[in-house]
C-alpha positions, 0 to 999 in steps of 0.5 A: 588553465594552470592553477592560480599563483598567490596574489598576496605576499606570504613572507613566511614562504619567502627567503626575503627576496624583496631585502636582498635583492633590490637596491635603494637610495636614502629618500623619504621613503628609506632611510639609508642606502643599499646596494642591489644584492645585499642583504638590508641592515636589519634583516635577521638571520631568520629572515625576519624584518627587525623592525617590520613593526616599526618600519614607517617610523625608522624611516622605511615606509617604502618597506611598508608598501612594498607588495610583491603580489605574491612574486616572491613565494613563487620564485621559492616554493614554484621556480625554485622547487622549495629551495632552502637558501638563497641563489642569485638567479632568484633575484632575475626570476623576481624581476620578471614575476613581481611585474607579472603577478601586479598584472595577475592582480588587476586582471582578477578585477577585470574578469568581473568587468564588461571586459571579463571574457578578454581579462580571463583570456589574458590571465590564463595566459600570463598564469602559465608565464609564470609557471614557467622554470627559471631558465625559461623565464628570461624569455617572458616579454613583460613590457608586451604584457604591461601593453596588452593588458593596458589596451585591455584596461583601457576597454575596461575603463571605457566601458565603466564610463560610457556616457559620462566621462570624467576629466581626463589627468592622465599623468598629471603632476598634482603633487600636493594639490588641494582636490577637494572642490574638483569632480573626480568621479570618473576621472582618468587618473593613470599614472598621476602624480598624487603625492601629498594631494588632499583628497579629504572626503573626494569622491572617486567611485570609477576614477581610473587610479591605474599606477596613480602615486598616491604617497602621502595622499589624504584620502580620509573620509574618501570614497574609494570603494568603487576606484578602478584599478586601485591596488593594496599599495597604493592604499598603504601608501596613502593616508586614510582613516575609519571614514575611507571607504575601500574596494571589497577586495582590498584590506583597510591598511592597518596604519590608518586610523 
């Protein structure tokens, strides 16, 4: 078994991989445009973010939920050995790991399940993907690791609700919905539009929330502590307060009141 990657970011680690690299169109979530390889406008020469305590009302919160799972401190300090500066072959290695190590997250929360033996199984494997050189990464199937893993969380989610399933709303669109009268305990919510939706006070204890937008959710005074397959994004993206309850592995985003 290899040891473990990071699954938190540490931008002190970084070379600010996640400013440079990608590209953005102005939207609700950034606040202008910026090509792809091109260093964002308010990136200092340290690295540094200068707004990143201000992000959310400078119109970036898309920065502010943005988790690499700890993918950028790998391409740095593993993949590139320590590296000083920036190359360009960093941004193609941050592509395959970023994916990689979103899965490495949500399998930690597998191997805890009735699925764990298989969770581990696939962790150790994809650990090692990771540990990869750059010019081997290329190489990685991501989109056959998103699907294993997928079958495998479905096990998982199978066997959270056997005997009493929810409502199944996989990729539904509910954007803006008031749910607040609807029974989501066990409900399948992967890949569902959430975006606005009032979830004031629902209670999700072993909802699916599998890749679930949760931008601009409501969920203050929500039950989410026993949610499926919940992510730290996903809860910065989201809009809670002292009330929400949260999985024990997941931090209370600092915005919430």
């Amino acid at each position: 078994m290899t040891a473990s990657p990071p699954r938190s970011a540490d931008c002190s680690r970084c070379l600010a991989l996640c400013c440079v690299g990608p590209s953005f169109a102005a939207s609700a979530d950034f606040a202008v445009d910026k090509p792809a390889h091109t260093p964002c406008r308010h990136l200092r020469a340290d690295d540094g973010c200068g707004i990143h305590d201000r992000l959310r009302s400078r119109g970036f919160p898309g920065c502010a939920v943005f988790d690499c799972f700890g993918a950028g401190q790998q391409v740095v300090q593993v993949t590139f050995s320590g590296a000083r500066r920036r190359v360009p072959s960093m941004f193609d290695a941050l592509e395959v790991l970023r994916p990689l190590h979103e899965v490495l997250a949500l399998l930690d929360e597998a191997a805890w399940s009735p699925v764990g033996d298989d969770a581990v199984g696939l962790r150790d494997r994809v650990e090692a993907m990771v540990a990869l050189p750059a010019d081997a990464l290329g190489d990685v199937d991501v989109g056959a690791v998103r699907r294993e893993a997928g079958a495998l969380f479905d096990d998982l989610v199978a066997a959270a609700h056997a005997g009493r399933p929810g409502t199944d709303l996989r990729g539904a669109d509910l954007l803006g919905d008031d749910l607040r009268r609807r029974d989501l305990r066990s409900a399948r919510l992967r890949g569902a539009l959430l975006v606005g939706a009032d979830l004031r006070r629902v209670d999700l204890d072993r909802a699916e929330l599998l890749g679930a937008d949760l931008r601009g959710a409501d969920v203050r005074g929500a039950r989410l502590a026993g949610a499926l397959l919940l992510t730290a994004p996903q809860l910065e993206a989201a809009r809670g307060d002292g009330d929400t309850t949260v999985p024990d592995h997941l931090g209370r985003p600092a915005h919430w009141a």
